[in-house]
C-alpha positions in Angstrom: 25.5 -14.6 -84.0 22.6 -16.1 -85.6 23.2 -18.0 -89.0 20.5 -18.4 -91.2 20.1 -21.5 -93.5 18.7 -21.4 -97.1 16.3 -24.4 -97.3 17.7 -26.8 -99.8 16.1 -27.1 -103.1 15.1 -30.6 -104.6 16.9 -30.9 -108.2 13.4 -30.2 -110.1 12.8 -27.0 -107.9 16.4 -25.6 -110.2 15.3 -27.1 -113.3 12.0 -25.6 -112.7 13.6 -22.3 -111.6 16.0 -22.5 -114.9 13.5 -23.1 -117.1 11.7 -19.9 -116.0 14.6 -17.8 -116.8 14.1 -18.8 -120.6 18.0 -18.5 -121.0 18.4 -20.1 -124.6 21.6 -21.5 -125.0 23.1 -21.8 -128.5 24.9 -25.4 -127.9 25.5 -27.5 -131.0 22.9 -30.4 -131.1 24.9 -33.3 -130.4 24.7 -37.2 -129.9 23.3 -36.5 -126.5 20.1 -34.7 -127.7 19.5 -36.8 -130.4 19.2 -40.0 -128.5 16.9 -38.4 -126.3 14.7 -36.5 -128.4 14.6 -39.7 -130.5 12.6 -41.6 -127.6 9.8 -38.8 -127.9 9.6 -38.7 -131.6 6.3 -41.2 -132.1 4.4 -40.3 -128.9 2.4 -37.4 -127.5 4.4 -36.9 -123.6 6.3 -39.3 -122.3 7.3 -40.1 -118.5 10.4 -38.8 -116.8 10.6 -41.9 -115.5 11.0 -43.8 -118.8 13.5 -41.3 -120.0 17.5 -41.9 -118.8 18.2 -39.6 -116.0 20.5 -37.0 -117.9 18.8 -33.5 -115.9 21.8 -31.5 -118.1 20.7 -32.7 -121.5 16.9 -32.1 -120.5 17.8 -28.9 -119.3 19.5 -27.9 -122.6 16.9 -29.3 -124.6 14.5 -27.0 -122.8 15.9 -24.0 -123.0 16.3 -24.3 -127.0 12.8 -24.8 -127.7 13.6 -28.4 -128.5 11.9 -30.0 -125.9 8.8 -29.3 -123.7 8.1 -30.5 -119.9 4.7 -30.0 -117.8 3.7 -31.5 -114.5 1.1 -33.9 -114.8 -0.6 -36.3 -111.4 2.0 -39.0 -112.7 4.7 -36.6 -112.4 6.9 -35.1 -114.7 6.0 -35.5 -118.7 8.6 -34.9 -122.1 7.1 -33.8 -125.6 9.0 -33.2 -128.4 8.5 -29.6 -129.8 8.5 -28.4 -133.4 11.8 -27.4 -133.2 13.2 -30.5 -131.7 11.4 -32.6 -134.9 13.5 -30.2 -137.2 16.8 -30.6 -135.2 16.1 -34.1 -135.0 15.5 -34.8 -138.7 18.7 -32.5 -139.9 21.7 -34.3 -141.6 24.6 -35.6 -139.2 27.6 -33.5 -139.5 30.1 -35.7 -140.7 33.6 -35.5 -138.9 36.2 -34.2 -140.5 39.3 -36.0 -140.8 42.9 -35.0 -141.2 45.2 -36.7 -144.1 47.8 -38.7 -142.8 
């Protein structure tokens, strides 16, 4: 019987292949994306090196328009989008908080 193996794909290979699917995902914009999105406010693209390695948040940040990523001969750049500027700049929520 012959087995045949899939060759294994590096982890930018499935965010590459994710981000082609232009799935957008409704997630609330939390703490998460806000730190993140916060290091690409005052700058044009920034390195994926300088960023903290969180491939879930980038991911999510992608697929909402929030964020953009193109390959560059550094590697992998970050820009902030339109979108993400407007998410970014919203009010907190504040937490709501039972009476006691």
């Amino acid at each position: 019987m012959l087995m045949v193996m899939k060759a294994e794909r590096s982890p930018l290979e499935h965010t590459l292949r994710d981000t082609r699917k232009r799935e957008k995902r409704h997630s609330t914009f939390n703490q998460h994306h806000r730190q993140l999105l916060d290091r690409l406010r005052d700058v044009e693209w920034v390195a994926s090196s300088k960023l903290e390695d969180r491939p879930k948040t980038k991911l999510t940040l992608i697929r909402n328009g929030w964020m953009e990523m193109r390959s560059s001969a550094t590697g992998i750049e970050y820009h902030i989008t339109e979108a993400g500027l407007a998410a970014l700049t919203q009010p907190r929520l504040k937490a709501t908080t039972g009476a006691f």
